[in-house]
PQR file of N, CA, C, O and H, with PARSE charges and radii, in Angstrom:
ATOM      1  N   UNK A   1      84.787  76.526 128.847 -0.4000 1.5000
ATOM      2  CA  UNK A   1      86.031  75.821 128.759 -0.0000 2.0000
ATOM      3  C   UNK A   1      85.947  74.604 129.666  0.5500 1.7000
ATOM      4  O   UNK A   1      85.799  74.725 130.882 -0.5500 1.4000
ATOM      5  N   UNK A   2      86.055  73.299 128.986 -0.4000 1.5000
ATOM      6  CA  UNK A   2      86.057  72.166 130.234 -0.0000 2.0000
ATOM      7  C   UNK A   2      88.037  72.178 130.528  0.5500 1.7000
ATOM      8  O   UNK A   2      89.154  72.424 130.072 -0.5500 1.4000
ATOM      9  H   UNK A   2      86.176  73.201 127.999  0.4000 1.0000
ATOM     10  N   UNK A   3      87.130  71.642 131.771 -0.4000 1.5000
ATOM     11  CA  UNK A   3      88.782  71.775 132.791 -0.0000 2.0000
ATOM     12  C   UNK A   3      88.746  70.471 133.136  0.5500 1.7000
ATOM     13  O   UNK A   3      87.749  69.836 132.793 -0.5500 1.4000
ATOM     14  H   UNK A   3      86.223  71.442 132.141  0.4000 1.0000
ATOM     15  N   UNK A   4      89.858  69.761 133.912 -0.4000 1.5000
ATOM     16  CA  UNK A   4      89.755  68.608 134.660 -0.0000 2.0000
ATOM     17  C   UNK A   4      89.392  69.301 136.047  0.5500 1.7000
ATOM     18  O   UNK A   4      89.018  70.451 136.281 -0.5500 1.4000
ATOM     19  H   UNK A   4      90.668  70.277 134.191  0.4000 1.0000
ATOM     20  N   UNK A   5      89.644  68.136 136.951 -0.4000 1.5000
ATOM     21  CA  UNK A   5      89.272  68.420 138.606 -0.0000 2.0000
ATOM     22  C   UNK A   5      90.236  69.491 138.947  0.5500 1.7000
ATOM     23  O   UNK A   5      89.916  70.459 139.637 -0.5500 1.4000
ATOM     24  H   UNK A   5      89.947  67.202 136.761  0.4000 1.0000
ATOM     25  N   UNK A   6      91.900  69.234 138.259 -0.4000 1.5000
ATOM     26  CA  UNK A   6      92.778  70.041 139.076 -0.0000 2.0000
ATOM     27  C   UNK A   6      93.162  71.649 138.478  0.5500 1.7000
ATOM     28  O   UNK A   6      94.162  72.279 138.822 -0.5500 1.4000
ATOM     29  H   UNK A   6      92.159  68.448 137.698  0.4000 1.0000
ATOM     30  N   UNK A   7      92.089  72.145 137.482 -0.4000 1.5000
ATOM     31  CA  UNK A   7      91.526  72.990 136.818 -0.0000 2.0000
ATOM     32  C   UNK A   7      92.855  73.342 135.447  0.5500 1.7000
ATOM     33  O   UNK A   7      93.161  74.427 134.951 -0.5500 1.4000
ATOM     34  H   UNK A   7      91.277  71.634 137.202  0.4000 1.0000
ATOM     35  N   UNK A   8      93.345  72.102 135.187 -0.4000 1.5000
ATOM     36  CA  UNK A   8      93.832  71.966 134.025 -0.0000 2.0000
ATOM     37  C   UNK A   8      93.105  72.103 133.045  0.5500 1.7000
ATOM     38  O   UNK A   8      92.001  71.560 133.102 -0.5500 1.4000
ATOM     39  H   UNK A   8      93.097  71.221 135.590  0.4000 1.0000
ATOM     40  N   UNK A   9      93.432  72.782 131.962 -0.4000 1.5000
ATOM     41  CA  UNK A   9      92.889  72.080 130.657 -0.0000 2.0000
ATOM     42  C   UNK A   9      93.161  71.424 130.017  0.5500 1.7000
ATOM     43  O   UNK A   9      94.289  70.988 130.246 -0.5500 1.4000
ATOM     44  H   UNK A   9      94.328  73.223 131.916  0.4000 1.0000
ATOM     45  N   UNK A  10      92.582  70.936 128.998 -0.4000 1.5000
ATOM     46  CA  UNK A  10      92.185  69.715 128.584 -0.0000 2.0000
ATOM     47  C   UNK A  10      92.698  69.775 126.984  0.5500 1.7000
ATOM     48  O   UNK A  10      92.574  70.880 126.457 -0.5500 1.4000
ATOM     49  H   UNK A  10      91.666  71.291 128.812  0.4000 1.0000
ATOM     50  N   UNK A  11      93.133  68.945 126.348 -0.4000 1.5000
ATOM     51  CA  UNK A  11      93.698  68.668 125.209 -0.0000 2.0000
ATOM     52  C   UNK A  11      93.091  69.730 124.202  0.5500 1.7000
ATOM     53  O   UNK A  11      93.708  70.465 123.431 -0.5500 1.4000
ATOM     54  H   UNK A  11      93.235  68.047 126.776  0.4000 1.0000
ATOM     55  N   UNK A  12      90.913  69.563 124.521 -0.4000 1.5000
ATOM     56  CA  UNK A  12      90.299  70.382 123.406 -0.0000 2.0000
ATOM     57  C   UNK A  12      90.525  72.057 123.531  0.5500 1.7000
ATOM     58  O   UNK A  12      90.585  72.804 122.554 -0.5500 1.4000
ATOM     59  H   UNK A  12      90.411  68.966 125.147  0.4000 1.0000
ATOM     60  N   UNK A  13      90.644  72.507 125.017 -0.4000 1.5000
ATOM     61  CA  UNK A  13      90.785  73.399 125.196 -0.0000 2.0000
ATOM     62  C   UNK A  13      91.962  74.415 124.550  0.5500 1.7000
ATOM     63  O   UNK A  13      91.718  75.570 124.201 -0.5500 1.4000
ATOM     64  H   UNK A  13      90.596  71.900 125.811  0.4000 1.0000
ATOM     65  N   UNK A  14      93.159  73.836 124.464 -0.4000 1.5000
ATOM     66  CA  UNK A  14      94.555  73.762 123.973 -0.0000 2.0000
ATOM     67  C   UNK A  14      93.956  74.079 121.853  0.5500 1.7000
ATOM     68  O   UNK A  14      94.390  74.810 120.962 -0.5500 1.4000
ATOM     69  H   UNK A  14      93.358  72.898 124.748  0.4000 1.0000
ATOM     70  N   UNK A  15      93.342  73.526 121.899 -0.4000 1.5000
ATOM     71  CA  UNK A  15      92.775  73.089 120.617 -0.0000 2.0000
ATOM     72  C   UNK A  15      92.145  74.409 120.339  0.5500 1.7000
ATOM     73  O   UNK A  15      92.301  75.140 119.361 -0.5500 1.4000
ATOM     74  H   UNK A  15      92.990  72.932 122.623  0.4000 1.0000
ATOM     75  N   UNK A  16      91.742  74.495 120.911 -0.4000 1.5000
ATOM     76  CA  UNK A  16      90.299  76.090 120.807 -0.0000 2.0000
ATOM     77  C   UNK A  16      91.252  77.151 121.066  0.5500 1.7000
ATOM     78  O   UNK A  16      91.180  78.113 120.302 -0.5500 1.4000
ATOM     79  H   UNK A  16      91.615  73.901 121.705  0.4000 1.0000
ATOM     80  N   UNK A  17      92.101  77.181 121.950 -0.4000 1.5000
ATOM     81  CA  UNK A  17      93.033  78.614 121.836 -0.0000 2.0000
ATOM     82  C   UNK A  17      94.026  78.609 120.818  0.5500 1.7000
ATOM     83  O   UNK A  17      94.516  79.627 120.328 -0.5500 1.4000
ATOM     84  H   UNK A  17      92.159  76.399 122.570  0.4000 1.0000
ATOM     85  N   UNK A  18      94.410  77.037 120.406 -0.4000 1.5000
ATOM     86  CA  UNK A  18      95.316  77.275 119.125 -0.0000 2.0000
ATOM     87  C   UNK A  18      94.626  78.029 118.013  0.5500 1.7000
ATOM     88  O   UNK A  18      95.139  79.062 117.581 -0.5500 1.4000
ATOM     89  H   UNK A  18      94.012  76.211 120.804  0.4000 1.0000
ATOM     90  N   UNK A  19      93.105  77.409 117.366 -0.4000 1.5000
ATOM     91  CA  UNK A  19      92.645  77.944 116.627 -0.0000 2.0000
ATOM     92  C   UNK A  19      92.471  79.179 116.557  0.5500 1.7000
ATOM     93  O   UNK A  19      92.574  79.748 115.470 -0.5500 1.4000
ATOM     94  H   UNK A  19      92.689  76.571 117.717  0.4000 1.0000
ATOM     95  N   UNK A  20      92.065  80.094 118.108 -0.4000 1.5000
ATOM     96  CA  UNK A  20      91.691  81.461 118.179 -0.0000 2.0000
ATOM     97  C   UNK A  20      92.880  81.997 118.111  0.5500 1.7000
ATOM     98  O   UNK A  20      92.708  83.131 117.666 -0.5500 1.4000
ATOM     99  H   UNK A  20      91.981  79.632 118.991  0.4000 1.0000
ATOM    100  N   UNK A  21      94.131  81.790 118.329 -0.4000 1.5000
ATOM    101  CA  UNK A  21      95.604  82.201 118.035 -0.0000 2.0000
ATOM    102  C   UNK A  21      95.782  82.525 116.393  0.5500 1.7000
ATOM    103  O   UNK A  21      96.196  83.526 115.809 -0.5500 1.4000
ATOM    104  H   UNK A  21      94.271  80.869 118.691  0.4000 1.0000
ATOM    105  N   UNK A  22      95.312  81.301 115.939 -0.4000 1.5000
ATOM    106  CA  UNK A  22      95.636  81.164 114.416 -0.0000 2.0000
ATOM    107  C   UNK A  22      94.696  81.913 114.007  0.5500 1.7000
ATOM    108  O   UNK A  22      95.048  82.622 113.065 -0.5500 1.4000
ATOM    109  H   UNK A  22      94.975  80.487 116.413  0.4000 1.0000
ATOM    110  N   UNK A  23      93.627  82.046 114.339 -0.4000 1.5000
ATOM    111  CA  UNK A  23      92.827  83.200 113.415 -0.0000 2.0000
ATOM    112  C   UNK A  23      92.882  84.127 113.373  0.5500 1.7000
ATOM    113  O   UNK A  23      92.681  84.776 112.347 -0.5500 1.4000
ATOM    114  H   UNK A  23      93.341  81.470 115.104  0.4000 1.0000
ATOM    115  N   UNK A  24      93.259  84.722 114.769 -0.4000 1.5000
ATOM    116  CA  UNK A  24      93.934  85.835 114.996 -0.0000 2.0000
ATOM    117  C   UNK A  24      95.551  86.538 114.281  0.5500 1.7000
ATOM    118  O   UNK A  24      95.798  87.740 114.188 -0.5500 1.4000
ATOM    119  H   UNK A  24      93.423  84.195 115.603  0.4000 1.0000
ATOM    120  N   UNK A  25      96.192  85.738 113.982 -0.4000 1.5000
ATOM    121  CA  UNK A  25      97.475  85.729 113.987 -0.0000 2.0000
ATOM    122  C   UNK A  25      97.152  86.198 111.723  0.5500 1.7000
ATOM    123  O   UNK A  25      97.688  87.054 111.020 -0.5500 1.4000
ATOM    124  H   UNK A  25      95.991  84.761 114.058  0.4000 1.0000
ATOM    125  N   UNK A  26      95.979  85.026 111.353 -0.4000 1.5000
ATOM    126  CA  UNK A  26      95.641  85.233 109.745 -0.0000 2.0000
ATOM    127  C   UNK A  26      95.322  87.095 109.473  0.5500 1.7000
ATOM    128  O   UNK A  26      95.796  87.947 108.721 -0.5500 1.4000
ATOM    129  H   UNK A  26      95.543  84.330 111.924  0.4000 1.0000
ATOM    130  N   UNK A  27      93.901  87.064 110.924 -0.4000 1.5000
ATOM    131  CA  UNK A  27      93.357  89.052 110.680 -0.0000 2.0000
ATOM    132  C   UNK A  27      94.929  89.420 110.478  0.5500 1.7000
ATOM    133  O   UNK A  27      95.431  89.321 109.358 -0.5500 1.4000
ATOM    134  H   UNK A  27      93.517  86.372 111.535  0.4000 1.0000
ATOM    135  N   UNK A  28      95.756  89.887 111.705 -0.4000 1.5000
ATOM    136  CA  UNK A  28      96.430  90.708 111.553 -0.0000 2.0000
ATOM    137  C   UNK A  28      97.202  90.532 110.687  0.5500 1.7000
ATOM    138  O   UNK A  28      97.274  91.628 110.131 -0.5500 1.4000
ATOM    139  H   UNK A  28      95.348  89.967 112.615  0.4000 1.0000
ATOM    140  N   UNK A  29      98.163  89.526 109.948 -0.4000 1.5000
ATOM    141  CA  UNK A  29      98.423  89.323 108.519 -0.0000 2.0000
ATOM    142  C   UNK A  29      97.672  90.072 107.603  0.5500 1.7000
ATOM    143  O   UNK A  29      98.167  90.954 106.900 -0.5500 1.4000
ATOM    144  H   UNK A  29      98.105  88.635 110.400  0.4000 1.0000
ATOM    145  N   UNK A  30      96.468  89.741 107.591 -0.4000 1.5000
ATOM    146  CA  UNK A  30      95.692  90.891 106.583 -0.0000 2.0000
ATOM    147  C   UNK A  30      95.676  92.336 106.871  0.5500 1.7000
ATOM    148  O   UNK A  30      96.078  93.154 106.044 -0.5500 1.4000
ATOM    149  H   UNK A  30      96.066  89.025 108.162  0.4000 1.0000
ATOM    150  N   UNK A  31      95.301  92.606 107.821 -0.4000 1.5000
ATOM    151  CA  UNK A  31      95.379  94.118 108.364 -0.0000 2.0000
ATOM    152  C   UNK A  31      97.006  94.620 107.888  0.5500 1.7000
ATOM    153  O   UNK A  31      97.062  95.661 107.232 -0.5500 1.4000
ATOM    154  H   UNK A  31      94.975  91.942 108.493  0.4000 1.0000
ATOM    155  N   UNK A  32      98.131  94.001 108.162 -0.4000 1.5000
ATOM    156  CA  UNK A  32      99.383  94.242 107.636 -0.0000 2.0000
ATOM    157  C   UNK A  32      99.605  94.508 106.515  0.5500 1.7000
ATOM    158  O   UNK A  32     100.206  95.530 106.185 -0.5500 1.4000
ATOM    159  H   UNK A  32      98.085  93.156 108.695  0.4000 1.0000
ATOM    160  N   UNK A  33      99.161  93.634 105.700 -0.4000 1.5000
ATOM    161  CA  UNK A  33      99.234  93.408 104.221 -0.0000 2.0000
ATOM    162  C   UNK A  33      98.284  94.776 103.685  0.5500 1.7000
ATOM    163  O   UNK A  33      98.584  95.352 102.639 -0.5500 1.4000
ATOM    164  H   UNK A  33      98.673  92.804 105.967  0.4000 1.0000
ATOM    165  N   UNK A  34      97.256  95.160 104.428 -0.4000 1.5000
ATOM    166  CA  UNK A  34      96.672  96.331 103.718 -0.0000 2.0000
ATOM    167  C   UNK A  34      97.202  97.755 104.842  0.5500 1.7000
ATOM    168  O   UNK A  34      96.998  98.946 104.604 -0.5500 1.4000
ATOM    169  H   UNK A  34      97.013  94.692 105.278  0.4000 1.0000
ATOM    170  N   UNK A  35      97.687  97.362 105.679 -0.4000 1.5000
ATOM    171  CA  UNK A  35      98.643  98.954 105.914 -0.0000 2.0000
ATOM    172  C   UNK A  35      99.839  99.505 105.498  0.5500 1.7000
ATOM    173  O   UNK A  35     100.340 100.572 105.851 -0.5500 1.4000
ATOM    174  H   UNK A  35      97.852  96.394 105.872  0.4000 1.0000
ATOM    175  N   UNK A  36     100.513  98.167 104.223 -0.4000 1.5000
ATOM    176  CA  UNK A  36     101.440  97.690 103.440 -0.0000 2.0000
ATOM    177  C   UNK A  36     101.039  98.762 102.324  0.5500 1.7000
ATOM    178  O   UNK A  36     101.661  99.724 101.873 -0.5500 1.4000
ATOM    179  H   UNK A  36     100.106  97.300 103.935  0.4000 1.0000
ATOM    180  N   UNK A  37      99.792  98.252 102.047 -0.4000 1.5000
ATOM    181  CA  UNK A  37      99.418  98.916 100.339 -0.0000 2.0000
ATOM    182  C   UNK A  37      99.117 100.567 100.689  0.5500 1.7000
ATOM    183  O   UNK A  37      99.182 101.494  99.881 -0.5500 1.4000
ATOM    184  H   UNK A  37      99.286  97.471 102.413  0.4000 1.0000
ATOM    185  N   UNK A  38      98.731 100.657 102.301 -0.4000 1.5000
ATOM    186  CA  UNK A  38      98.187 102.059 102.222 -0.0000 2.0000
ATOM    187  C   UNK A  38      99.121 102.890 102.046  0.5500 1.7000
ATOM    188  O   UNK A  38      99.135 103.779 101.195 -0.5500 1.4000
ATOM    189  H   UNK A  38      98.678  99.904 102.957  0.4000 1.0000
ATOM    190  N   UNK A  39     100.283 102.552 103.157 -0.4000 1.5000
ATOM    191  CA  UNK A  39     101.487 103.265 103.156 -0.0000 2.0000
ATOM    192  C   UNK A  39     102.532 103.184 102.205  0.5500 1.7000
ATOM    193  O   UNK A  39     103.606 103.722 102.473 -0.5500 1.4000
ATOM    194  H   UNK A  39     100.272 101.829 103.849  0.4000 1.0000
ATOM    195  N   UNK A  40     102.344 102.477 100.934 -0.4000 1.5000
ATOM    196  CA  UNK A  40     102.910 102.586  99.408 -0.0000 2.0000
ATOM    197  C   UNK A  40     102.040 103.590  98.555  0.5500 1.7000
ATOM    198  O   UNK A  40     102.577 104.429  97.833 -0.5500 1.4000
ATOM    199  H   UNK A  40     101.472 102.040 100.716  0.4000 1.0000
ATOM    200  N   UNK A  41     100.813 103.479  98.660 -0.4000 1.5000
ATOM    201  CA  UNK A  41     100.255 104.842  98.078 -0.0000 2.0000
ATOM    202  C   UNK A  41     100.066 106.155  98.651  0.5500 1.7000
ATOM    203  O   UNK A  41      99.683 107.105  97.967 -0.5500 1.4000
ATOM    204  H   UNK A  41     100.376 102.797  99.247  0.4000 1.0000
ATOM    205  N   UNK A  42     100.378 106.255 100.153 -0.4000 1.5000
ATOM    206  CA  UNK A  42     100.899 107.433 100.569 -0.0000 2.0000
ATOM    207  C   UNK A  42     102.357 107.530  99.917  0.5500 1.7000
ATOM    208  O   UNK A  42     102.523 108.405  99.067 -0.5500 1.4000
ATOM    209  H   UNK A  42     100.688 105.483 100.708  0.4000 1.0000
ATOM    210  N   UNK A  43     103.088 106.957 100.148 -0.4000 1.5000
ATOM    211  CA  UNK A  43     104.706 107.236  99.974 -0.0000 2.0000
ATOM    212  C   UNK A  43     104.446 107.467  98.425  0.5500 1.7000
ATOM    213  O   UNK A  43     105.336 108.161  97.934 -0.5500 1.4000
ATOM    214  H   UNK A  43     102.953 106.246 100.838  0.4000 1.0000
ATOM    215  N   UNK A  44     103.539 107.102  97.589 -0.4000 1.5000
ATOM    216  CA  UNK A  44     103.966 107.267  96.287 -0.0000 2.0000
ATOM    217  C   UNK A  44     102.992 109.074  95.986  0.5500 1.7000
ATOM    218  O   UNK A  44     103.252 110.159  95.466 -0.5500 1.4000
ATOM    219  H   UNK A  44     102.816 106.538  97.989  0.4000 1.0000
ATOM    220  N   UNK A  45     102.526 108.809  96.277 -0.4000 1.5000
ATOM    221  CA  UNK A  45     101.503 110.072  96.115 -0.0000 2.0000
ATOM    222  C   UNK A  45     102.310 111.134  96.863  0.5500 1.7000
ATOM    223  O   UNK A  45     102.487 112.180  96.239 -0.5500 1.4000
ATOM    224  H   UNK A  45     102.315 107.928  96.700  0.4000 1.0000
ATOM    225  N   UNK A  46     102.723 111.066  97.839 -0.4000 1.5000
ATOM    226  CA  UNK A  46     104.112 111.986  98.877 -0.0000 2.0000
ATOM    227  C   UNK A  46     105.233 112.512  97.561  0.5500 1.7000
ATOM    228  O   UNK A  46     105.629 113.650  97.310 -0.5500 1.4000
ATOM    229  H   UNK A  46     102.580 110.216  98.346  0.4000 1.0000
ATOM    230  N   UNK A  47     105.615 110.898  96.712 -0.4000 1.5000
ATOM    231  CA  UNK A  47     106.362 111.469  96.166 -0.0000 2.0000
ATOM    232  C   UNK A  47     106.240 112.194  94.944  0.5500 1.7000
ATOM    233  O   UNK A  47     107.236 112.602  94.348 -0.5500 1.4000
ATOM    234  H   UNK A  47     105.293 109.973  96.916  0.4000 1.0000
ATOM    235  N   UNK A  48     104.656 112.444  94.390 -0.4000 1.5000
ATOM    236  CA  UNK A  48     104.309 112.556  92.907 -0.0000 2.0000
ATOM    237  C   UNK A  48     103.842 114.327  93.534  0.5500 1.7000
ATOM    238  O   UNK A  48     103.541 115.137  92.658 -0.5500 1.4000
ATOM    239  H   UNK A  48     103.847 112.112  94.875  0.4000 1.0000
ATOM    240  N   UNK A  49     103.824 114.670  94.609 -0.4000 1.5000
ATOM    241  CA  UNK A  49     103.638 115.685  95.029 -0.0000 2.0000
ATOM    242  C   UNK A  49     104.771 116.556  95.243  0.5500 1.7000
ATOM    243  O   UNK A  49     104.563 117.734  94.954 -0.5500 1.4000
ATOM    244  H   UNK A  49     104.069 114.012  95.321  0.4000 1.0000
ATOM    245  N   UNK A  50     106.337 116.156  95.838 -0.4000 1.5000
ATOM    246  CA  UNK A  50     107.423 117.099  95.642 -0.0000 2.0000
ATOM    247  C   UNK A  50     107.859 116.500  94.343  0.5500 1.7000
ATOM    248  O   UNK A  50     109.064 116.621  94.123 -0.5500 1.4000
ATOM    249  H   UNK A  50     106.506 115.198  96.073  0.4000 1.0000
ATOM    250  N   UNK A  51     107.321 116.027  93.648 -0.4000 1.5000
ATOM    251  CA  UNK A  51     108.091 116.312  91.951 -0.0000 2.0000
ATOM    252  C   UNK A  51     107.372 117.284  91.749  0.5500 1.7000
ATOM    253  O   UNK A  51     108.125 118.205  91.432 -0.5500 1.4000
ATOM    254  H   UNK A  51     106.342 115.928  93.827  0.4000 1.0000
ATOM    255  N   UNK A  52     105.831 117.785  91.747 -0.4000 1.5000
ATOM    256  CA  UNK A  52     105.000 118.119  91.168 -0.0000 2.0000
ATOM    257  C   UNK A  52     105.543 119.712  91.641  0.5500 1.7000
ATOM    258  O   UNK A  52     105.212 120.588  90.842 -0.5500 1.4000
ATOM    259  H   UNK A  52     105.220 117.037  92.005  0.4000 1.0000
ATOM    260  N   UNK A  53     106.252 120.128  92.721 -0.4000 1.5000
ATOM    261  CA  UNK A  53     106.341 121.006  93.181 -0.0000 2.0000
ATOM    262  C   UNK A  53     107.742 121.721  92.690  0.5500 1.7000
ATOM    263  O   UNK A  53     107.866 122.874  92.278 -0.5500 1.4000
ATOM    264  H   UNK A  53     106.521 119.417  93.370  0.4000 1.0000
ATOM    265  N   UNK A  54     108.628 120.851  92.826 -0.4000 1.5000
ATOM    266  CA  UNK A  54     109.590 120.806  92.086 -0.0000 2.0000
ATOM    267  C   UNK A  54     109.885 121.268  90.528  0.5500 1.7000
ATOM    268  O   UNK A  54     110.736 121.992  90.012 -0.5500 1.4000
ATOM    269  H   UNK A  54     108.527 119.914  93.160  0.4000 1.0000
ATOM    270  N   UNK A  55     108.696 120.449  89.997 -0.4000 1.5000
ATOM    271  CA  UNK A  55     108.492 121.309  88.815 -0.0000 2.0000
ATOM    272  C   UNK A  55     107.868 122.502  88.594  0.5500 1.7000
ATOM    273  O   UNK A  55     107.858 123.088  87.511 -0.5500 1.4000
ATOM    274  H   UNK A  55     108.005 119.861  90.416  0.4000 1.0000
ATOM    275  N   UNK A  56     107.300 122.906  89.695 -0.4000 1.5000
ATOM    276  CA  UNK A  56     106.550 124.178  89.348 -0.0000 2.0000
ATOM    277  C   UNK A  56     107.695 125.068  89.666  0.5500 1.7000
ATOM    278  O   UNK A  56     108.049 125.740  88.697 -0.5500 1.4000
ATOM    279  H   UNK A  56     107.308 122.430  90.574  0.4000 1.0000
ATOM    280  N   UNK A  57     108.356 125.255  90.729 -0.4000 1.5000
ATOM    281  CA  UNK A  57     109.344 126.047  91.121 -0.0000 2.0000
ATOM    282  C   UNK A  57     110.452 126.475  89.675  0.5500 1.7000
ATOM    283  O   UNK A  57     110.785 127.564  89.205 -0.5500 1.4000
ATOM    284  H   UNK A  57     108.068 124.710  91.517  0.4000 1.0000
ATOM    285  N   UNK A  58     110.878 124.666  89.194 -0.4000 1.5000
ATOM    286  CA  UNK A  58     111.973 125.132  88.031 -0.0000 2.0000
ATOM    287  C   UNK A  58     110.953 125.861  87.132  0.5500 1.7000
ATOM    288  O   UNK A  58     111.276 126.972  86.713 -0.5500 1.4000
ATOM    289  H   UNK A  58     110.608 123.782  89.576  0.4000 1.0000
ATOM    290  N   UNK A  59     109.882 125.401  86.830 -0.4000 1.5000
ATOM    291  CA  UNK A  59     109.360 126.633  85.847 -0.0000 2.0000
ATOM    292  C   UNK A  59     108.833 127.954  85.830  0.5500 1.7000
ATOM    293  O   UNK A  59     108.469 128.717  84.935 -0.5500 1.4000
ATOM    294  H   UNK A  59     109.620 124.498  87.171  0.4000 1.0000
ATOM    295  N   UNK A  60     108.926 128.041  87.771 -0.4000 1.5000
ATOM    296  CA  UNK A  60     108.698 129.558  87.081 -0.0000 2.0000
ATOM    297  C   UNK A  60     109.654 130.426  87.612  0.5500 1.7000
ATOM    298  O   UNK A  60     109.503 131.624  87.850 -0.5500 1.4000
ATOM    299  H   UNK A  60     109.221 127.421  88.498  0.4000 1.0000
ATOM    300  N   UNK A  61     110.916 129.552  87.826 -0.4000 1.5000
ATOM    301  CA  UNK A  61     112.788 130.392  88.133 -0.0000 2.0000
ATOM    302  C   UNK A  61     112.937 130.460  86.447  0.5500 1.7000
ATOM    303  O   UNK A  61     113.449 131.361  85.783 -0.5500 1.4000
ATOM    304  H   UNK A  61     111.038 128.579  87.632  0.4000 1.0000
ATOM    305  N   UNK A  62     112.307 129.186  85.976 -0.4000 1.5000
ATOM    306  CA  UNK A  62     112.771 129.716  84.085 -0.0000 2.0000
ATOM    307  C   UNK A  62     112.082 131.171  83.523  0.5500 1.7000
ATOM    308  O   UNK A  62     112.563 132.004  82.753 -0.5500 1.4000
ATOM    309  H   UNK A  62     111.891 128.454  86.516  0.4000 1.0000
ATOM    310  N   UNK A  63     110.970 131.148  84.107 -0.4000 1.5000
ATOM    311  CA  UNK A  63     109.690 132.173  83.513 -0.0000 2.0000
ATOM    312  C   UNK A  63     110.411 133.209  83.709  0.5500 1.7000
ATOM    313  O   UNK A  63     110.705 133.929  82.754 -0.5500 1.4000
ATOM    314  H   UNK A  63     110.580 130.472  84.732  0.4000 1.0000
ATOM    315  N   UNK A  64     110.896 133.527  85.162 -0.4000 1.5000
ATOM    316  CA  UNK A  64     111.623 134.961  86.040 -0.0000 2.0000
ATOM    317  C   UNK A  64     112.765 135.017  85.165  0.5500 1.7000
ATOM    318  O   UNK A  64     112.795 136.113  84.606 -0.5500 1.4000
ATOM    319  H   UNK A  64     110.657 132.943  85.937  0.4000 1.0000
ATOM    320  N   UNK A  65     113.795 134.204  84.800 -0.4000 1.5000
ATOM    321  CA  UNK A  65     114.918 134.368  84.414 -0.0000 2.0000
ATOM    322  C   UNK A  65     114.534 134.870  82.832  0.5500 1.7000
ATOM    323  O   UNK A  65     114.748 136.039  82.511 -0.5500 1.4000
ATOM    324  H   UNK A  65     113.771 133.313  85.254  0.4000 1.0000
ATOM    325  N   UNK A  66     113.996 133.976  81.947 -0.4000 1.5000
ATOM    326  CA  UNK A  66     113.591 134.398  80.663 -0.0000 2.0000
ATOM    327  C   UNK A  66     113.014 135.547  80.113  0.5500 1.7000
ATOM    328  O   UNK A  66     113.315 135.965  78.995 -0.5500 1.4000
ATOM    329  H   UNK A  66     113.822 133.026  82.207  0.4000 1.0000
ATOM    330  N   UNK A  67     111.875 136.283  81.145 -0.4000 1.5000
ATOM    331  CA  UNK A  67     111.553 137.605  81.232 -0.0000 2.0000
ATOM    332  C   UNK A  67     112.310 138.940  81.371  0.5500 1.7000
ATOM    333  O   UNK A  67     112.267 140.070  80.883 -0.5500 1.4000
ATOM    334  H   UNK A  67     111.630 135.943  82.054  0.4000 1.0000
ATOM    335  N   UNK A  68     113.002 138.272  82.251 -0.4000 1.5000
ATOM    336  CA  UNK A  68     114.002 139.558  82.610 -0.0000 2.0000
ATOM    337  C   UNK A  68     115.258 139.538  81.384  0.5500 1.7000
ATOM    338  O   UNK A  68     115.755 140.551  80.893 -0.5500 1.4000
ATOM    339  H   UNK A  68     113.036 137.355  82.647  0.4000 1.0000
ATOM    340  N   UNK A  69     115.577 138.287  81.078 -0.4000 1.5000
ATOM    341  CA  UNK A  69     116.337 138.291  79.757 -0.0000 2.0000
ATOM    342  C   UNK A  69     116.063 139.172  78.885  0.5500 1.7000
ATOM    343  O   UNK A  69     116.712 140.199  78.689 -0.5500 1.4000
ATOM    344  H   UNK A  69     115.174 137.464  81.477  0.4000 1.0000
ATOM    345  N   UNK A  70     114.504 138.616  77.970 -0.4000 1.5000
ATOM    346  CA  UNK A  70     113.904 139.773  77.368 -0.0000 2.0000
ATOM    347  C   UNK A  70     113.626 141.026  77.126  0.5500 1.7000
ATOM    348  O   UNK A  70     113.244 141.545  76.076 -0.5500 1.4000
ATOM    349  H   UNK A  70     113.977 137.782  78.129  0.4000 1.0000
ATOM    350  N   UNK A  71     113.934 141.700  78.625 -0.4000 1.5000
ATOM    351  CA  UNK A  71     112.871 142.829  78.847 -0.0000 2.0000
ATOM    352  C   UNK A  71     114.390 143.790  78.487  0.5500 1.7000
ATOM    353  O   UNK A  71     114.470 144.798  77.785 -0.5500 1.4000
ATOM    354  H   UNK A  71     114.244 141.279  79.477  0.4000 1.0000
ATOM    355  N   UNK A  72     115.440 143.111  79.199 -0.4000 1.5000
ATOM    356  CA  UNK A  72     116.806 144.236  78.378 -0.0000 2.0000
ATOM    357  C   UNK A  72     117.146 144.527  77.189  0.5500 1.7000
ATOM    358  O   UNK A  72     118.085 145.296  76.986 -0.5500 1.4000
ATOM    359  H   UNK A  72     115.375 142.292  79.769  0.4000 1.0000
TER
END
């Protein structure tokens, strides 16, 4: 990093941490954007799992109920 005498920096310096700011600032935008998509296909898969369960339950309270219908 050039400095002046009074260990200021210097216009380029300012320049070089803006850039490393901004590149930094683009990753985590991306990293966001894909902990975005992860946590939509958890939440969707979360939810394709209590339907999935859901339906098993109503069908086999129908199975229990329909059997025992029968069997009198």
């Amino acid at each position: 990093m050039t400095t002046t005498s009074k260990n200021e920096p210097t216009l380029v310096d300012v320049i070089e941490k803006l850039d490393n700011l901004s590149a930094n600032v683009e990753r985590l935008s991306k990293d966001s954007e894909r902990f975005n998509d992860r946590f939509s296909n958890y939440q969707q898969a979360t939810q394709w799992v209590v339907q999935l369960a859901f339906t098993l339950i109503a069908s086999a309270t129908i199975t229990i109920i329909i059997t025992s219908v029968l069997r009198k």
